[in-house]
VOGU-3710 file (C-alpha; in Angstrom, 3 decimals, decimal comma):
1> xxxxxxxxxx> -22,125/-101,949/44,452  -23,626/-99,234/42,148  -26,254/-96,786/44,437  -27,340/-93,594/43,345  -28,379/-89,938/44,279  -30,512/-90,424/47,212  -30,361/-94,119/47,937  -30,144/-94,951/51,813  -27,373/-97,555/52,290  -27,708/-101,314/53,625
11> xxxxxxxxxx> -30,481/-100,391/56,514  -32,482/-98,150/54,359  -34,524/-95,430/56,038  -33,381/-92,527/57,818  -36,078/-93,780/61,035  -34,588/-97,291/60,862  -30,814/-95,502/60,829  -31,932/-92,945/63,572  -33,088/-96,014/65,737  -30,025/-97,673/65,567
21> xxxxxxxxxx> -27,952/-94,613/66,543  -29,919/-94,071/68,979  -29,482/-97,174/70,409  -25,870/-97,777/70,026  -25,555/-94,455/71,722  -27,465/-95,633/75,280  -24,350/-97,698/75,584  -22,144/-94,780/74,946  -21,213/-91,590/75,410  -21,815/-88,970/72,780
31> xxxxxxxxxx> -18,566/-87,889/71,010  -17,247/-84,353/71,395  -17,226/-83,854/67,468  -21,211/-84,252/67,662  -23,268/-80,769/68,451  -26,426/-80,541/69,087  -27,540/-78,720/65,786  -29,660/-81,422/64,160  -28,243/-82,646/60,715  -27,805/-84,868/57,449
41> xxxxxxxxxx> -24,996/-86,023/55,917  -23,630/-87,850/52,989  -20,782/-89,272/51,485  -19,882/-89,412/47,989  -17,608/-91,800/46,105  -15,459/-90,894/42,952  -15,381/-94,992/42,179  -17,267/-97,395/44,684  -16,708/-100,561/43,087  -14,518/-102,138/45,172
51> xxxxxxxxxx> -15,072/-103,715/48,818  -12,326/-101,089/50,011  -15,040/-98,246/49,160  -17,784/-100,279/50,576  -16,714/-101,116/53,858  -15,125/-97,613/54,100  -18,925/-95,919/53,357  -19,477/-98,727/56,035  -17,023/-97,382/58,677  -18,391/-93,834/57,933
61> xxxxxxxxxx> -21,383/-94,858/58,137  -20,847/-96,654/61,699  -18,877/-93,207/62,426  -21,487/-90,866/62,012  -24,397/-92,941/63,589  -21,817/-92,298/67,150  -23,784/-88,727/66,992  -27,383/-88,521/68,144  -27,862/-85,027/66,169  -27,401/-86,762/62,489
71> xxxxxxxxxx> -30,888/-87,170/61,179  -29,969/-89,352/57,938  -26,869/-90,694/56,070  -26,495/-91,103/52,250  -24,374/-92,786/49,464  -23,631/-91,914/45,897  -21,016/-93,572/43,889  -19,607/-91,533/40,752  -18,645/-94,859/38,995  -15,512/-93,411/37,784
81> xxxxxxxxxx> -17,353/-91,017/36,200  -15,801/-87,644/36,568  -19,044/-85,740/35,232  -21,331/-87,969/37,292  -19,077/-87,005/40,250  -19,766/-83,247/39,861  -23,400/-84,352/39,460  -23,726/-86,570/42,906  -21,931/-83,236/44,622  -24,602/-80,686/42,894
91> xxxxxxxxxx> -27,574/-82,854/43,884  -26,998/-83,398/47,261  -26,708/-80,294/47,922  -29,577/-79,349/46,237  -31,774/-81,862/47,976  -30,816/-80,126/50,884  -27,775/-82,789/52,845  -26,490/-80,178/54,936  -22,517/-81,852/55,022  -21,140/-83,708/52,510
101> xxxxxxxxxx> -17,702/-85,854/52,838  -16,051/-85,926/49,201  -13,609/-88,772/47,822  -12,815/-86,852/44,949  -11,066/-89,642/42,729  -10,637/-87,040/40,061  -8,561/-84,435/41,534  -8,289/-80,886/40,525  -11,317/-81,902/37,770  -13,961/-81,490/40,858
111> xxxxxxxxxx> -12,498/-78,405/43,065  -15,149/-76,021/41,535  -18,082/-78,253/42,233  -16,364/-78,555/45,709  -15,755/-74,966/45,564  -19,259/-73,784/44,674  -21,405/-75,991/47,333  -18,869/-74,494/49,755  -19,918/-70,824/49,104  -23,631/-72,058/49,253
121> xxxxxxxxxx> -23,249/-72,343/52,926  -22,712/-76,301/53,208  -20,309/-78,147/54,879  -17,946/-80,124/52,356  -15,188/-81,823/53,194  -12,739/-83,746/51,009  -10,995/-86,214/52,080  -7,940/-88,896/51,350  -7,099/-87,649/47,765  -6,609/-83,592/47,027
131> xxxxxxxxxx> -8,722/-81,989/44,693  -6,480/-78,723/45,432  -7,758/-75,282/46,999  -7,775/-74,319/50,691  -9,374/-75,344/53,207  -11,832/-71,972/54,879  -12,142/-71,063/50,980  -12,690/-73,932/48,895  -14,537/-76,460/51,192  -14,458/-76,568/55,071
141> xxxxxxxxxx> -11,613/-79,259/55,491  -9,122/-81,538/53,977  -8,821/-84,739/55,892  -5,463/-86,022/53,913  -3,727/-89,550/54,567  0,129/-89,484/55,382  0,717/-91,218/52,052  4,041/-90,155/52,076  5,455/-92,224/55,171  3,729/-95,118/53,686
151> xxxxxxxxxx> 5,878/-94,430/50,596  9,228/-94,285/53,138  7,675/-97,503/55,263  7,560/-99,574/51,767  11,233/-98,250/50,703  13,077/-98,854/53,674  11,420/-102,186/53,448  12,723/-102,693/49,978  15,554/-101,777/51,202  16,032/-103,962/53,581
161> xxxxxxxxxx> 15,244/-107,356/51,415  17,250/-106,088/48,052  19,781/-103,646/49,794  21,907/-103,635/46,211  18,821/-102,796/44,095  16,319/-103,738/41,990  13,356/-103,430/39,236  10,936/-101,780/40,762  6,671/-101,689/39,731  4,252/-99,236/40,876
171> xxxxxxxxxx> 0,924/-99,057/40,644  -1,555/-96,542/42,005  -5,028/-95,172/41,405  -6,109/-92,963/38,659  -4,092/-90,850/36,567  -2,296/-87,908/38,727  -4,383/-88,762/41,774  -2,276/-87,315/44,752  -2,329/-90,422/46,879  0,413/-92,075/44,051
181> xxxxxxxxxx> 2,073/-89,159/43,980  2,553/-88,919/47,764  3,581/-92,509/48,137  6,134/-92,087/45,119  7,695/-89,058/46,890  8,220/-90,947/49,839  9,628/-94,011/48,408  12,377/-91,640/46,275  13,127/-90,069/49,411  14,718/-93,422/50,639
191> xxxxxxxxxx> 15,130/-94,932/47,443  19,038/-94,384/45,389  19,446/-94,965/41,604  19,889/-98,505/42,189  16,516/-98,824/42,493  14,713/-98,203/38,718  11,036/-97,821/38,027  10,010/-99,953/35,055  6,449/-98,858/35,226  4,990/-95,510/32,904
201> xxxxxxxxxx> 5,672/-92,308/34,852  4,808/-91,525/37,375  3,018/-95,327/37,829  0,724/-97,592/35,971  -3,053/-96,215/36,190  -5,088/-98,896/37,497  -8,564/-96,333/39,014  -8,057/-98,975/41,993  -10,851/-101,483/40,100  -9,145/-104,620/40,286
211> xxxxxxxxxx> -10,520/-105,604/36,600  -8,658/-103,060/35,464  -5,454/-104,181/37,375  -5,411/-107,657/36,741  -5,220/-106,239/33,002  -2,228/-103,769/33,483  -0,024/-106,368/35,630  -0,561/-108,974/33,372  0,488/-106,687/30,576  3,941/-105,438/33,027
221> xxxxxxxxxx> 4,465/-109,346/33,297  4,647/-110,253/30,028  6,591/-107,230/29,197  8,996/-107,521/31,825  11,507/-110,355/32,356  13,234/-108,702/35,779  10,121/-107,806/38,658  11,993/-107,632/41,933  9,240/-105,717/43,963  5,668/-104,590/43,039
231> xxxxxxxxxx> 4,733/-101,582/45,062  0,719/-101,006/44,618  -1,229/-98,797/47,467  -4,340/-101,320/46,976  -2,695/-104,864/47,250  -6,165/-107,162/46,714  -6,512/-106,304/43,208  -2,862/-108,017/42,685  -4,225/-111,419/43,505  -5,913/-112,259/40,089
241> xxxxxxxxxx> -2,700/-111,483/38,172  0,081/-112,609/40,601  -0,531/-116,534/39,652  0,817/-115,581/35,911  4,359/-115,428/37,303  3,795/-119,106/38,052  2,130/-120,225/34,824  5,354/-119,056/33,649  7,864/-120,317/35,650  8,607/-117,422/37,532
251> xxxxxxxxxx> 8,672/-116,782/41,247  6,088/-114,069/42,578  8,328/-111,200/43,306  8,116/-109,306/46,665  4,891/-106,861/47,259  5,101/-103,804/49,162  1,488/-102,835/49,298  -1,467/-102,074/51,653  -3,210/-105,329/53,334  -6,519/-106,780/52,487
261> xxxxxxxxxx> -7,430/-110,569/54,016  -7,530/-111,456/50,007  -3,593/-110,908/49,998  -2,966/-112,029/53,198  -4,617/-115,927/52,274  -2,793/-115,541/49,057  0,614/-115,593/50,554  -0,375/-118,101/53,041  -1,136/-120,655/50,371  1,849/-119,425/47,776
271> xxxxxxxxxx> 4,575/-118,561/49,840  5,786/-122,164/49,956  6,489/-122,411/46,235  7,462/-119,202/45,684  10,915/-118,088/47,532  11,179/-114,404/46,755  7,037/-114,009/47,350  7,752/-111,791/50,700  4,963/-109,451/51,896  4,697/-105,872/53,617
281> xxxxxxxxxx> 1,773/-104,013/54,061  0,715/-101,156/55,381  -2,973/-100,603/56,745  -5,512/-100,131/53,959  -6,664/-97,063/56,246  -9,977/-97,506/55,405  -10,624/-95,714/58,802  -9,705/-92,598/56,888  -13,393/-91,649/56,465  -13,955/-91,880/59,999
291> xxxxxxxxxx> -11,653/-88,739/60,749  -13,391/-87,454/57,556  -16,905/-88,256/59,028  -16,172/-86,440/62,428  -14,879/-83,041/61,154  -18,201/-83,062/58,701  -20,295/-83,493/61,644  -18,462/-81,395/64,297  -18,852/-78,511/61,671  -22,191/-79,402/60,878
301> xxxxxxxxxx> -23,872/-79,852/64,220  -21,687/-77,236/66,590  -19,324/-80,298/67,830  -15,914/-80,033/68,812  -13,704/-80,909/65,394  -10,779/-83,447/65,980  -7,802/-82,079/66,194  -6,113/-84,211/63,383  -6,152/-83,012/59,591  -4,360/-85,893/58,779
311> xxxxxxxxxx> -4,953/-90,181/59,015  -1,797/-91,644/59,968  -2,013/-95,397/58,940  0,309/-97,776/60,409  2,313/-100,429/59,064  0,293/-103,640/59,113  2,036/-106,864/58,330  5,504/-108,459/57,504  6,457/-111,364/56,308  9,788/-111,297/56,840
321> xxxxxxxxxx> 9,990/-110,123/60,986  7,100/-111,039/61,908  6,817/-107,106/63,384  4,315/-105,332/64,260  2,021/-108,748/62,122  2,874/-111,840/60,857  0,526/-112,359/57,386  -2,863/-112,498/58,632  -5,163/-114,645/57,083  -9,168/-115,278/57,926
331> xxxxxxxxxx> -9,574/-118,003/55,663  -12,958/-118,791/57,068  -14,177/-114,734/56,132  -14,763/-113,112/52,696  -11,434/-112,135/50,979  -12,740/-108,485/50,383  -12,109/-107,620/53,734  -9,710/-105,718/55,611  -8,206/-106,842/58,503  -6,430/-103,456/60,085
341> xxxxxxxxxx> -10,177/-101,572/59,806  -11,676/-100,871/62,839  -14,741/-102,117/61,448  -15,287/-105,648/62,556  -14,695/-108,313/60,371  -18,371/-109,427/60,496  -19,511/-106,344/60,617  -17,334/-105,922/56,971  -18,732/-109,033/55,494  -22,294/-107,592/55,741
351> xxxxx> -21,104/-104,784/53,977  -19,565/-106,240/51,393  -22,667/-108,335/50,666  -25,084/-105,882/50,699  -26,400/-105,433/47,098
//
């Protein structure tokens, strides 16, 4: 999905979004995070070419239409573009959005962007990946993600399947984004010697586009005889690669990753054949923006903000217990959606198919 500076998402205008709200809001009550200072408010995307960023924009979306006093909602996506990133910031605030929730895929690269719509009096609030700074002087809030536990949830996992050790792979986002490096500080915390890292340090760049994946894993496959566990915080984008270690004789090694119904249909259909293919995930927290959402409006229209800073994601599924999920698997649904959002999963498969 590639929409620009400006472009409504999938129900276009502002007077068909405003109708809706309005609507869904006669069954219920208005949040305490929505004022009653009208408002606009977009969200901009370092990368949004994946169905994770699509029906995220799409829970954000559903988020901020909870609040009566939010006069429009908009979409850019910086198509892994750091420069077009800065851009997308710049010219929504120069159009006049009046709060604007950041993924800022490139880090530190877009703090003084961040930093400089901040000081012009707009509400700006990055969220899920750090771009640095503070929060009260360069941009209004951080909503982070407690990447770290999901780091210890995956390595007491591993721990638990290959308690002597193993050949570990990681794979993460782009290069030095702080989501990795959060989930590779909490899988070292649990994690002894036995347990070695075959992948680049600190993990093998993938930008989350699953292209781009399929390309690196197949490259760590063919490079590496021994793959006990792949660790990867956006499990879908393993599925087009995974098959390789069967083309070559090889079982599928454990994943410790984040779920997606993609994944969770793969295993069901593999697992059979493949004796060490075992699965954990951990919730693809794509409800993340949501917490994101509510501090950008409760700043921008005189609400209440939430008194959370930080997403905590739960684990979602494993294989092996059966505890808190068995695999789940909606074969009869799109694979590109996730089945621990909040977002329903029809309500997902219309986003993901909106062009």
């Amino acid at each position: 999905m590639r929409i620009s500076v400006g472009q409504k998402l999938a129900l276009g205008a502002a007077s068909t979004v405003m109708a809706l709200a309005f609507s869904n809001l006669t069954q219920a009550e208005t949040p305490s995070w929505c004022g009653p200072k009208k408002a606009s408010i977009a969200l901009l995307d370092g990368y949004g070419g994946n169905s994770w960023r699509q029906v995220t924009t799409a829970s954000g979306k559903q988020e901020a239409l909870k609040c009566p006093s939010i006069t429009s909602y908009e979409y850019a996506d910086g198509q892994g573009d750091t420069q077009k990133s800065i851009s997308d910031i710049k010219a929504m605030a120069a159009k006049g959005i009046d709060a604007l929730v950041v993924f800022p895929d490139a880090g530190q690269a877009m703090l003084p962007a961040i930093t400089s719509v901040y000081k012009s009096g707009k509400v700006i609030v990055p969220y899920r990946v750090s771009a640095g700074g503070k929060a009260g002087v360069n941009y209004t809030q951080f909503v982070g993600d407690d990447f770290k536990t999901d780091g210890r949830n995956w390595g007491e996992w591993i721990k638990s399947i290959l308690p002597k050790g193993g050949n570990l792979l990681f794979l993460s986002g782009p290069a030095g984004n702080s989501q990795g490096l959060d989930e590779l500080e909490g899988l070292k915390s649990v994690l002894g010697p036995e347990y070695k890292f075959i992948n680049p340090e600190p993990f093998d760049v993938t930008n989350w586009d699953p292209a781009l994946t399929q390309k690196v894993l197949t490259a760590e496959i063919a490079k590496n005889d021994k793959i006990d566990v792949i660790v990867s915080d956006f499990g879908p984008s393993l599925v087009g690669a995974l098959p390789l270690f069967e083309k070559s004789g090889r079982s599928i090694p454990a994943l410790a990753t984040s779920d997606g119904n993609s994944l969770g249909c793969f295993w069901t259909d593999h697992q059979k054949n493949n004796p060490d293919f075992k699965l954990f995930t951990v919730s693809t927290e794509n409800d993340n923006a949501r917490l994101a959402v509510q501090w950008a409006v409760a700043e921008a229209t005189g609400g209440k903000p939430p008194e959370e800073t930080t997403f905590k994601g739960p684990v979602f599924e494993n294989s092996v217990t059966g505890k808190p999920n068995p695999v789940k698997c909606r074969a009869d649904l799109p694979g590109q959606i996730y089945l621990s959002a909040e977002l329903s999963a029809e309500e997902q498969t219309k986003a993901i198919n909106t062009k």
